[in-house]
Backbone as JSON, one array per atom type, in Angstrom:
{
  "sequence": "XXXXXXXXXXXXXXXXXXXXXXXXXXXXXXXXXXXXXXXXXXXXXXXXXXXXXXXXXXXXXXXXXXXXXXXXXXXXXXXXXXXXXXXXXXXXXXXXXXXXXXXXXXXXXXXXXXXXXXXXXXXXXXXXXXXXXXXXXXXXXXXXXXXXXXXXXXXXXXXXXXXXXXXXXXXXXXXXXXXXXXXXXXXXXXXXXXXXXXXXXXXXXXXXXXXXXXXXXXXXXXXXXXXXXXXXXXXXXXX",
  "N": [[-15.22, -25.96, 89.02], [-12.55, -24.49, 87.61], [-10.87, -21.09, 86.91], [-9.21, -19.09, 85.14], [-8.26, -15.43, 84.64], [-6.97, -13.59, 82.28], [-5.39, -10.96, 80.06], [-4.49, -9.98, 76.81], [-1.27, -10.44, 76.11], [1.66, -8.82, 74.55], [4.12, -9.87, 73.64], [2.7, -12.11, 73.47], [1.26, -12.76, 70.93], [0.75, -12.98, 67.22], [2.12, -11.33, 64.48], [-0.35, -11.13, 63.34], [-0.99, -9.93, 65.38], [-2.49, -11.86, 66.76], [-3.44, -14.37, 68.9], [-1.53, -17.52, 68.58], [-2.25, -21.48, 68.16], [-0.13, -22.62, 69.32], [-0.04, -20.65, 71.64], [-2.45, -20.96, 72.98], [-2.2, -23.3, 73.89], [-0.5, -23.52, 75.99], [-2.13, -21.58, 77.71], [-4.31, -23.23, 78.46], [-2.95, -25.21, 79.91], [-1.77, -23.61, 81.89], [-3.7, -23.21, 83.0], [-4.99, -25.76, 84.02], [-3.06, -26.61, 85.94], [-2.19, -24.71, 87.75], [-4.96, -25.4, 88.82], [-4.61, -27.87, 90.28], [-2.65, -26.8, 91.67], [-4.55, -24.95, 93.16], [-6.03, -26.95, 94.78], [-3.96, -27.93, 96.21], [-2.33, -29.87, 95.35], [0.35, -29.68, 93.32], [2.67, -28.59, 91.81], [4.6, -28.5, 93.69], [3.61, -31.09, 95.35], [4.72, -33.08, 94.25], [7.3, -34.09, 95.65], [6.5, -35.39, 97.77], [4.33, -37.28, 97.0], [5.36, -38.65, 94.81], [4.05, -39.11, 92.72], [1.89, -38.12, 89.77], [-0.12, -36.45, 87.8], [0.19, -37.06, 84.23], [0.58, -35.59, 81.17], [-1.31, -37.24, 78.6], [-3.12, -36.63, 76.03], [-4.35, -34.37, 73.78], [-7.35, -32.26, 72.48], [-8.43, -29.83, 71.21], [-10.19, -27.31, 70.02], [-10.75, -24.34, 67.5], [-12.83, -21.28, 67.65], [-12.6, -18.7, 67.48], [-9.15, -16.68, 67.52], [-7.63, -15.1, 70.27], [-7.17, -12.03, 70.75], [-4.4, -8.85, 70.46], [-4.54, -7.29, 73.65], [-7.04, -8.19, 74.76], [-9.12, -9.31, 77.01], [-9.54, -12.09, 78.91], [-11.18, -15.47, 79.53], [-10.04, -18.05, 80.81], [-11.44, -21.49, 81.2], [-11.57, -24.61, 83.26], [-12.59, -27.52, 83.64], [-12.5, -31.16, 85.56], [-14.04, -34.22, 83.95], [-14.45, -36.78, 84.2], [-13.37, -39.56, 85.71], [-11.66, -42.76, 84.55], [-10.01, -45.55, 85.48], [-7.0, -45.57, 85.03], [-7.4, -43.07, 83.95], [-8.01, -39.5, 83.29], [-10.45, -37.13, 82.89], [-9.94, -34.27, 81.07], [-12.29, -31.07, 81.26], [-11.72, -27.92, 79.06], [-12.53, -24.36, 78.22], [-12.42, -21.19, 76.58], [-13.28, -18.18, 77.29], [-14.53, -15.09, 75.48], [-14.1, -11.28, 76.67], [-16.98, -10.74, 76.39], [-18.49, -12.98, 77.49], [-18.8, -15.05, 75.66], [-18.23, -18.15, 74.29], [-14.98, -18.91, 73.18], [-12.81, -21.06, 72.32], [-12.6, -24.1, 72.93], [-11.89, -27.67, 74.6], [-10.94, -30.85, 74.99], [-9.1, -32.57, 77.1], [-7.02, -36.03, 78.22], [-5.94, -37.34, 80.9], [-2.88, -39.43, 82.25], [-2.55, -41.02, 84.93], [0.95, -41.36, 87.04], [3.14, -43.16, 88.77], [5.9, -41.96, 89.3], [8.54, -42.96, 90.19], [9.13, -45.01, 89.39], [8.45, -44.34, 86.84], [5.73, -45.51, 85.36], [2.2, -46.1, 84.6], [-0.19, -45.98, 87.14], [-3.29, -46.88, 88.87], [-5.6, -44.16, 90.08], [-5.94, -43.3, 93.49], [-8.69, -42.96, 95.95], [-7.94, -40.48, 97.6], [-6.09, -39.55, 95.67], [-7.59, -38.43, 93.89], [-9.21, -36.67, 95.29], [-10.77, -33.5, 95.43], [-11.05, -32.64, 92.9], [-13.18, -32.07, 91.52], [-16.35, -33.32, 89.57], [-17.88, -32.14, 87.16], [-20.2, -31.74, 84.61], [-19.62, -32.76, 81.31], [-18.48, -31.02, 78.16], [-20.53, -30.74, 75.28], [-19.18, -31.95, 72.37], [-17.69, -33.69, 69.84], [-15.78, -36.35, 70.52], [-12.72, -37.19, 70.78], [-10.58, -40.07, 69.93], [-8.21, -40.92, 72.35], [-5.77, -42.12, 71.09], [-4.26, -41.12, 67.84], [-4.08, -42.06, 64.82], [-1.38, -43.06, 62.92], [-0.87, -41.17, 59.7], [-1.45, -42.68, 56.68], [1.14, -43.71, 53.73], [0.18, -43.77, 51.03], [-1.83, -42.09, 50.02], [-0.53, -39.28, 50.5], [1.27, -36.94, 51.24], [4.81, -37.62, 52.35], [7.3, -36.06, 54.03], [10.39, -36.53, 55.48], [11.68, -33.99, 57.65], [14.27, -31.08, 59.02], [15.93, -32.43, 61.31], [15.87, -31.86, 65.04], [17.49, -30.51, 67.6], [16.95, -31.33, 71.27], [16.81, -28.96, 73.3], [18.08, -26.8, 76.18], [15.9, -24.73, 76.5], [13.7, -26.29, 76.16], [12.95, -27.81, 78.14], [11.05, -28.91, 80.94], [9.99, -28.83, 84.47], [9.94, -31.23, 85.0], [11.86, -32.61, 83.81], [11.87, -33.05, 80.83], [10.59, -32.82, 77.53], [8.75, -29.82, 77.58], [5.03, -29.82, 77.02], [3.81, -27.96, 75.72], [5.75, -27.33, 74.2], [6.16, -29.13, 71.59], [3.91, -27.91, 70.34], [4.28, -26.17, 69.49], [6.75, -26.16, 67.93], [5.6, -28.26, 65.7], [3.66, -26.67, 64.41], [5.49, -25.2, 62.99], [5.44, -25.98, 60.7], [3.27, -25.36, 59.18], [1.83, -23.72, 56.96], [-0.21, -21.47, 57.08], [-0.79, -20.09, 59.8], [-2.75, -18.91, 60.67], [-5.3, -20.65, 59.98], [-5.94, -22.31, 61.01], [-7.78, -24.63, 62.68], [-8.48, -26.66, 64.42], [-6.09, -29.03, 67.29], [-4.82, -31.81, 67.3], [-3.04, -33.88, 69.69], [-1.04, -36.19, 70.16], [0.44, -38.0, 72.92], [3.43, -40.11, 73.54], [5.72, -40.76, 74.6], [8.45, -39.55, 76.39], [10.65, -36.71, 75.5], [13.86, -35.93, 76.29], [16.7, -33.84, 77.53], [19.22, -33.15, 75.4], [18.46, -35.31, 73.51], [17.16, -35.97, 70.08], [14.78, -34.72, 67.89], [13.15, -35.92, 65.29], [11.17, -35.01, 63.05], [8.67, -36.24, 60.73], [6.3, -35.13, 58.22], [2.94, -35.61, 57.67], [0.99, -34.83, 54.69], [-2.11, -33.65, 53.96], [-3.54, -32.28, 52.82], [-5.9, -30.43, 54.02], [-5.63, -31.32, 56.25], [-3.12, -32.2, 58.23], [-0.73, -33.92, 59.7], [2.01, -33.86, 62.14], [4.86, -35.79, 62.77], [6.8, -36.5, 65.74], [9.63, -38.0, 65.71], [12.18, -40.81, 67.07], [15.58, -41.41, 67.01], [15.23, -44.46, 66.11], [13.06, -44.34, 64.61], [10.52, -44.18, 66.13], [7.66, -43.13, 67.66], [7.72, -39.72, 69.48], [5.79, -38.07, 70.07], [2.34, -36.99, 68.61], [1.34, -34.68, 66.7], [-1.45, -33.42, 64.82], [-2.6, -31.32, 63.06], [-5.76, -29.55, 61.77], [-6.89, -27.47, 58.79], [-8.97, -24.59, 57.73]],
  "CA": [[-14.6, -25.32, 87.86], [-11.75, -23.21, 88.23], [-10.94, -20.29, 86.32], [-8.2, -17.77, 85.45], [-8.66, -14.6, 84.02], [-5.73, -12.84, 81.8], [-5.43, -10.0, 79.12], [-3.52, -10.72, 76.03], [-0.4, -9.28, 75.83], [2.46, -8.13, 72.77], [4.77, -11.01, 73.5], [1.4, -13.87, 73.34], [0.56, -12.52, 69.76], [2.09, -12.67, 66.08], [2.46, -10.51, 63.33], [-1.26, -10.4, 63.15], [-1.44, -9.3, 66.5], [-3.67, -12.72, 67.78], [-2.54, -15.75, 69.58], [-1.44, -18.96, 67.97], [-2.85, -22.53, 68.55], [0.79, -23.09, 70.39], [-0.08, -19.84, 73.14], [-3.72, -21.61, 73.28], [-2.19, -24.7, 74.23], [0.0, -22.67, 77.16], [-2.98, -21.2, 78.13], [-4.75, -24.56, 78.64], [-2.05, -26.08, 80.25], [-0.94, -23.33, 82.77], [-4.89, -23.56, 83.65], [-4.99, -26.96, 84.94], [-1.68, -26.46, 86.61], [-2.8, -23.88, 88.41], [-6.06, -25.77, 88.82], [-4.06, -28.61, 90.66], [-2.16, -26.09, 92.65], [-5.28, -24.44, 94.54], [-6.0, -27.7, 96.13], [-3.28, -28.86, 97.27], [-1.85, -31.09, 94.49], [0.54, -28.74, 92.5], [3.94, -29.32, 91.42], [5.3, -29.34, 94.94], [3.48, -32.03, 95.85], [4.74, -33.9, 93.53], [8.01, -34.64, 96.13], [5.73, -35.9, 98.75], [3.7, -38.35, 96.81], [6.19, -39.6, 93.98], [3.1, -39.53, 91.88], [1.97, -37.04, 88.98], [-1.35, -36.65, 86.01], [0.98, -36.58, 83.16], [-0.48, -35.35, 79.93], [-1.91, -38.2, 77.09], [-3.41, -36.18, 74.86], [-5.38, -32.74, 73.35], [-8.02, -32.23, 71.39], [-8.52, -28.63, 71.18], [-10.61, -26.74, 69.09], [-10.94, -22.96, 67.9], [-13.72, -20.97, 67.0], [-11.19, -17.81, 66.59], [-8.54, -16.58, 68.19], [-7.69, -14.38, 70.75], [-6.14, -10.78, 69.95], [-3.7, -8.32, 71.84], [-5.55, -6.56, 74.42], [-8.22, -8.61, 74.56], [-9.39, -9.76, 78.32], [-10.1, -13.5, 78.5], [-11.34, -15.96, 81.21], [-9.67, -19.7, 80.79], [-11.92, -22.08, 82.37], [-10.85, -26.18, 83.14], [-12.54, -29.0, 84.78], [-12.32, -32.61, 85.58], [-15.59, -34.28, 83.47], [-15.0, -38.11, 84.18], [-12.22, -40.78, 85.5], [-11.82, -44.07, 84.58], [-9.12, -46.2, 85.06], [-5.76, -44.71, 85.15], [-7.31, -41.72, 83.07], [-8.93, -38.35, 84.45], [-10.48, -36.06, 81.33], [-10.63, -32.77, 82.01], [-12.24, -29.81, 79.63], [-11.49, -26.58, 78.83], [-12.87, -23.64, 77.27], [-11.91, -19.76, 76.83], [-14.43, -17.1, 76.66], [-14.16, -13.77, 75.76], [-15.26, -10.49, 78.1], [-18.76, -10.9, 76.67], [-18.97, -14.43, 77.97], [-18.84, -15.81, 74.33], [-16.91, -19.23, 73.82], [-14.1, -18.78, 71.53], [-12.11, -22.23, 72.28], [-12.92, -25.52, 73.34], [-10.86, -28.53, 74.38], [-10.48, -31.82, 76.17], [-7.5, -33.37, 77.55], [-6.32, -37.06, 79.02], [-3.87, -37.63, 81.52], [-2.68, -40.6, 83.15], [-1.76, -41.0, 86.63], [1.83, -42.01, 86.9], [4.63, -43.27, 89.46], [7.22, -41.47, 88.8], [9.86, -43.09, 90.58], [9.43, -45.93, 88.15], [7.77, -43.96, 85.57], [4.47, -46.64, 85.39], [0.99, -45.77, 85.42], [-1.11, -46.49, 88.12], [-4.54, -46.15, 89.16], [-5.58, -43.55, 91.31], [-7.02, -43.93, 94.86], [-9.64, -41.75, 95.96], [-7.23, -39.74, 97.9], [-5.29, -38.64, 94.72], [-8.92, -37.45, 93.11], [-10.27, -35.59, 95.93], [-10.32, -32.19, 95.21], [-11.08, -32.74, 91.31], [-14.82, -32.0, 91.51], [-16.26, -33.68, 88.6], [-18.76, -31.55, 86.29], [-20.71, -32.41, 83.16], [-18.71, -32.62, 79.74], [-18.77, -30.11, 77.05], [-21.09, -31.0, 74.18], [-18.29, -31.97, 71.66], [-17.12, -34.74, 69.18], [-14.29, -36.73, 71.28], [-11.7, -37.59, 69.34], [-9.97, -40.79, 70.98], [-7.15, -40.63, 72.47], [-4.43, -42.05, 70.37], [-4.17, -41.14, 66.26], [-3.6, -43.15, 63.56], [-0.42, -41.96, 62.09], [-1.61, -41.75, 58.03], [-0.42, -43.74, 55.36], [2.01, -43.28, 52.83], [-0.55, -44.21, 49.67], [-2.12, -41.11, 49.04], [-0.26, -38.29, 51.65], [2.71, -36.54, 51.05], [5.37, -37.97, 53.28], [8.17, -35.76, 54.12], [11.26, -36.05, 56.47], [11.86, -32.5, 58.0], [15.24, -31.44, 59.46], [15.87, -33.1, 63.0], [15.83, -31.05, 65.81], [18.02, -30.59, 68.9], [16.56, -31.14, 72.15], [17.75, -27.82, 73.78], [17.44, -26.73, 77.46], [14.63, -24.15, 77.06], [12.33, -27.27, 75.94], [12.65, -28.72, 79.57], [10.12, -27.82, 82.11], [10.6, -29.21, 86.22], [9.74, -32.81, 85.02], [13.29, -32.77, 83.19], [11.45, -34.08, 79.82], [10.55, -31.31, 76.65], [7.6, -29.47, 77.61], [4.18, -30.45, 76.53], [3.14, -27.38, 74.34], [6.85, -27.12, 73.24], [5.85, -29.77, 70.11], [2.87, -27.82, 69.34], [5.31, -24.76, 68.82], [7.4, -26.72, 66.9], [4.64, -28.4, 64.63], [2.66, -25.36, 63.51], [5.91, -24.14, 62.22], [5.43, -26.61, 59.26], [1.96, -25.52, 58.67], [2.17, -22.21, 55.93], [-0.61, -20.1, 58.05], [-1.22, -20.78, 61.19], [-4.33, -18.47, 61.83], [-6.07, -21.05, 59.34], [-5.96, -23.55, 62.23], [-9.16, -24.68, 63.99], [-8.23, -28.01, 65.47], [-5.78, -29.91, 67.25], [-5.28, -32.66, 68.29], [-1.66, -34.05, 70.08], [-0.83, -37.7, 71.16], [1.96, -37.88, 73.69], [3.8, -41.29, 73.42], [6.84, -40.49, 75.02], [9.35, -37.98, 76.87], [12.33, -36.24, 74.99], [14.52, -35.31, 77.12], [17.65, -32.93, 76.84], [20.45, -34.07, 74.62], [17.87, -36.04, 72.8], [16.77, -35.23, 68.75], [13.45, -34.89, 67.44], [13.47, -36.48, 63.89], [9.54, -34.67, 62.58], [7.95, -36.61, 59.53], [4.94, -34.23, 57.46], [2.17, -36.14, 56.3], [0.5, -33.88, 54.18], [-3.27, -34.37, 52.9], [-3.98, -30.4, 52.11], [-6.83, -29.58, 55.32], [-5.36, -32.3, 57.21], [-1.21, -32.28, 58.47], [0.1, -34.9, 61.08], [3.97, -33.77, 62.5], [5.33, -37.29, 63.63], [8.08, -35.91, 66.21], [9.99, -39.44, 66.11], [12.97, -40.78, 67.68], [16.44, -42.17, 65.87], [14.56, -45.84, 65.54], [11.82, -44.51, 64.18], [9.51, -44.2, 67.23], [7.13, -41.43, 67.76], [7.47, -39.42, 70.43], [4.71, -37.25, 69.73], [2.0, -37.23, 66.77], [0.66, -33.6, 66.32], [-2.5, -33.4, 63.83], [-3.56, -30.19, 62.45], [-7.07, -29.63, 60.93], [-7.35, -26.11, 58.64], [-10.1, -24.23, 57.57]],
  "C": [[-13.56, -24.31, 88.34], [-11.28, -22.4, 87.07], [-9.54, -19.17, 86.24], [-8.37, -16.94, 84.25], [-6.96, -13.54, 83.71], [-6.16, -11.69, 81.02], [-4.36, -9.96, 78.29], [-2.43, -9.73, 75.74], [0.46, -9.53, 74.63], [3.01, -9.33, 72.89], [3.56, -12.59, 73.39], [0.9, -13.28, 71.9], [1.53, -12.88, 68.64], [1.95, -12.22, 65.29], [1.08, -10.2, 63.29], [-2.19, -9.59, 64.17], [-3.03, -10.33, 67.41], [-2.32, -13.56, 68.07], [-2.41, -16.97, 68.66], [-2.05, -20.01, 68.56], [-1.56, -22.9, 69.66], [0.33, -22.02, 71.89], [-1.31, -20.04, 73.59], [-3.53, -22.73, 74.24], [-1.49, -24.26, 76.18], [-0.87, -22.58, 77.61], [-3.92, -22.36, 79.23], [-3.87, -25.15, 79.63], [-1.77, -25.21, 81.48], [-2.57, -23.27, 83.86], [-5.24, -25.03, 84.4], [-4.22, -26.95, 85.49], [-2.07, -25.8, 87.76], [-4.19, -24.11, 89.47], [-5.46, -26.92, 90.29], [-3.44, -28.18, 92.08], [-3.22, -25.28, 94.12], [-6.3, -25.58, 94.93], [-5.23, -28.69, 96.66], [-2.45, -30.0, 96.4], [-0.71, -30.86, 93.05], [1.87, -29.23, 92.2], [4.94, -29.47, 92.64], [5.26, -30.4, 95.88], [3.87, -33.05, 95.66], [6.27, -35.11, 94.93], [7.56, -35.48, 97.33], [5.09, -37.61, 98.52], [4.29, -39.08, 95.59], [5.26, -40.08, 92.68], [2.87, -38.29, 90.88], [0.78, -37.66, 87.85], [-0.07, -36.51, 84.91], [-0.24, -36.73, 81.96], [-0.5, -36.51, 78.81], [-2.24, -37.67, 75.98], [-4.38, -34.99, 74.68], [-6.16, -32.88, 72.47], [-9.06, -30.91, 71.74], [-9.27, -27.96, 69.71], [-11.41, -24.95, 68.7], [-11.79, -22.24, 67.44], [-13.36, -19.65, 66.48], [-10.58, -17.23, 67.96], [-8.47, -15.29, 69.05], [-6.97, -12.87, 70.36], [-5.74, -9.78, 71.29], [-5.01, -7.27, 72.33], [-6.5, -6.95, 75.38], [-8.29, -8.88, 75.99], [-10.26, -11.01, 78.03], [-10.3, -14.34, 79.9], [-10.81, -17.74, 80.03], [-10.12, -20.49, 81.5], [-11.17, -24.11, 82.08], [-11.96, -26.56, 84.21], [-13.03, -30.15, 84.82], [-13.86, -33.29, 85.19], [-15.5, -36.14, 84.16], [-13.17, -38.79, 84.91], [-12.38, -42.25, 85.54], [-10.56, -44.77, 84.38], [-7.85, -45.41, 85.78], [-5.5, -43.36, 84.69], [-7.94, -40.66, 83.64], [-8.68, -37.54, 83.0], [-10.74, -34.94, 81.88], [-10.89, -31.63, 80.42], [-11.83, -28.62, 80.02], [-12.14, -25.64, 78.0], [-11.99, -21.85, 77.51], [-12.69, -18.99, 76.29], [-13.81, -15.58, 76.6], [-14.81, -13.04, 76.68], [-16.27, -10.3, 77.77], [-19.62, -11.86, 77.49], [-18.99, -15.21, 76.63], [-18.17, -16.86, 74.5], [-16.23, -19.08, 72.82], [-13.0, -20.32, 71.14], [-12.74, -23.0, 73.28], [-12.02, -26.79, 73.82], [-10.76, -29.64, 75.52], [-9.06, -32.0, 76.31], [-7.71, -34.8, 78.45], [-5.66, -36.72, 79.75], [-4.18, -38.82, 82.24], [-2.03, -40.46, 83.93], [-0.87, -41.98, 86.44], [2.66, -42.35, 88.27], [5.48, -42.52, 88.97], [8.3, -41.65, 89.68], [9.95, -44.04, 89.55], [8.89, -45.83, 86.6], [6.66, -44.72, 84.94], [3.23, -46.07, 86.18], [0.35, -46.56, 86.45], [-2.54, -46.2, 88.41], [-4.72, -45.49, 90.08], [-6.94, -43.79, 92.66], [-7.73, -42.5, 95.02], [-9.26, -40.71, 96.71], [-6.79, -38.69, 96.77], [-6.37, -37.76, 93.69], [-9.27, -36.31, 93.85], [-9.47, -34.41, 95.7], [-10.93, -31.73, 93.71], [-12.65, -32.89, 91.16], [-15.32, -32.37, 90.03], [-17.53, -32.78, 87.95], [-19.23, -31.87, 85.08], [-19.9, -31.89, 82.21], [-18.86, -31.65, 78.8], [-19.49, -31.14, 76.21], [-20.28, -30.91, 72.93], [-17.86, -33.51, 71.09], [-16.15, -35.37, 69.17], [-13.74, -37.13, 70.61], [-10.89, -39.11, 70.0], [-8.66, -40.52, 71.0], [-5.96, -40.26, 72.14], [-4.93, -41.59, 69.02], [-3.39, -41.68, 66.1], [-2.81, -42.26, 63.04], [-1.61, -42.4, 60.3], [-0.5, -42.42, 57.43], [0.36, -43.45, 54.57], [1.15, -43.25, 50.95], [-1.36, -42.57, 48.63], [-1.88, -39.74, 49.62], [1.15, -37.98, 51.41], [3.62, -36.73, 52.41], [6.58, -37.19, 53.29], [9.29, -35.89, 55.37], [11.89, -34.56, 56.74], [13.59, -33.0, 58.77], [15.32, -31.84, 61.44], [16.37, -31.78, 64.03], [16.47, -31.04, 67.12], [17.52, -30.38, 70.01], [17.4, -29.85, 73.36], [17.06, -27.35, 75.5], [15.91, -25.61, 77.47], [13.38, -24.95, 76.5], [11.9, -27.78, 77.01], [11.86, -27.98, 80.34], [10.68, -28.89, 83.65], [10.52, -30.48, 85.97], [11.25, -33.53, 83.85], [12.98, -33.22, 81.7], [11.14, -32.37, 78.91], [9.19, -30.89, 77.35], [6.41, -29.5, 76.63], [3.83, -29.79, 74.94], [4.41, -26.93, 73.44], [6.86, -27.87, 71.4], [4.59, -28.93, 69.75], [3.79, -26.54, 68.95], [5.78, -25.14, 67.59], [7.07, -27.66, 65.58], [4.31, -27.17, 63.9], [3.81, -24.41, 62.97], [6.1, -25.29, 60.53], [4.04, -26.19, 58.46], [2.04, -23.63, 58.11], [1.37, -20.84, 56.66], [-1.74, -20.81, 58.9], [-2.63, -20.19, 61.87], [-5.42, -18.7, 60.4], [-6.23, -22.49, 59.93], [-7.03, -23.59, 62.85], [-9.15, -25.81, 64.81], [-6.89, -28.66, 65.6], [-6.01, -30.77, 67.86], [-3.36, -33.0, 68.72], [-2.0, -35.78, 70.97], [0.61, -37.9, 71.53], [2.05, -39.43, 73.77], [5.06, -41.63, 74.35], [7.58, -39.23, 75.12], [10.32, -37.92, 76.07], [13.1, -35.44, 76.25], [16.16, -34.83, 77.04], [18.69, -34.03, 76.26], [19.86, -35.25, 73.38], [17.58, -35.07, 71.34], [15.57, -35.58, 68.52], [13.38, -35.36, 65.87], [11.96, -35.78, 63.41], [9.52, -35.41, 61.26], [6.82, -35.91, 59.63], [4.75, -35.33, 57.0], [1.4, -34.76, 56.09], [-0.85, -34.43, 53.05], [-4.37, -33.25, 52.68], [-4.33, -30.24, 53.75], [-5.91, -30.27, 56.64], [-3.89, -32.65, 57.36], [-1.18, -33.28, 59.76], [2.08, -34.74, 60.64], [4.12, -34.85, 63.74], [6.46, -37.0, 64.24], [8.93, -37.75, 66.53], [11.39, -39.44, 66.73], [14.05, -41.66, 66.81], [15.93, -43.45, 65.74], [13.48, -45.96, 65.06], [10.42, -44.18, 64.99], [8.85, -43.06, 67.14], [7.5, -41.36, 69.34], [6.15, -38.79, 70.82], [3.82, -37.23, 68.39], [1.14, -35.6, 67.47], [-0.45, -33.8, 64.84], [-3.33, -32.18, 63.86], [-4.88, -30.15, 61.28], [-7.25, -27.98, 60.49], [-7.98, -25.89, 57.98], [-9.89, -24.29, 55.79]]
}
């Protein structure tokens, strides 16, 4: 298990002075990163071995959020791999030891010279000590976009892929769509679950087209592409 321990500061809060489900998702994300990095497998390795976990999908869930000040431990680690996939959990306790968030994640091991998954050899695992699963209701991978029959379908305005979406993998950054979801959703610290299915990279110069379905508790932001495509399906669940 590996672990990093922060304290929430003014710029990670908003108006009500907690964190959002998008600086959750950061959180999460700079924890396996990090996780990757102290053994040996971090983003500089990436020029070595031409290989990379890229992220599949989230399914995050909050029991409440964090607030400024607060001192928090972010824990991550690898529960199972099969295939081309490696799950890894997450949680975030407060300084009592309490759990306040929860959350798996996918990723698939990729090539990235030809951008095609692959399976990984037991080289590209070691290091990824595997630990028992959280006690939690997996969500699978992909979501079902919803239907049009009984869900309010809206086209939102399209969005310019702009350089501070890119992170080192030249593509938008992961928790950049959950930013840019939860600003369709009216109040955001009535959020207890997401979930995120990555389909595809945007990458600069590109537009994000978002379709809202809307079914009150339940929002899916379809970040699609000019033919229609998703790139991303965001699915908010609120209280």
């Amino acid at each position: 298990m590996y672990e990093m321990k922060r304290q929430i500061t003014y710029s990670q809060v908003g108006s009500d002075l907690k964190t959002d489900i998008a600086m959750i998702t950061n959180f999460l994300q700079d924890c396996a990163l990090f996780h990757s990095e102290s053994i040996g497998k971090g983003v500089d390795n990436l020029d070595g071995t031409k290989t990379a976990w890229f992220l599949s999908s989230w399914q995050i869930e909050v029991i409440r959020y964090p607030e400024y000040k607060e001192k928090i431990t972010v824990r991550t680690w690898p529960h199972a791999f099969k295939g081309l996939y490696g799950y890894r959990n997450f949680d975030i306790l407060d300084d009592a030891g309490n759990r306040i968030v929860q959350a798996n994640s996918i990723w698939i091991f990729m090539d990235v010279v030809n951008m095609r998954p692959m399976k990984p050899s037991d080289s590209d695992i070691e290091g990824y000590d595997l630990e028992e699963g959280l006690f939690m209701d997996y969500a699978p991978r992909k979501i079902k976009i919803l239907g049009e029959s009984d869900e309010k379908k809206e086209s939102m305005e399209p969005i310019p892929v702009k350089r501070s979406f890119i992170d080192s993998n030249h593509h938008v950054n992961n928790g950049r769509y959950v930013t840019e979801a939860i600003e369709y959703v009216d109040d955001v610290t009535k959020i207890r679950s997401i979930r995120v299915d990555y389909r595809k990279a945007a990458a600069l110069g590109d537009m994000l087209y978002p379709v809202l379905f809307d079914r009150g508790h339940v929002k899916q932001i379809v970040f699609e592409d000019g033919e229609g495509q998703p790139y991303v399906i965001v699915e908010v669940m609120c209280e």
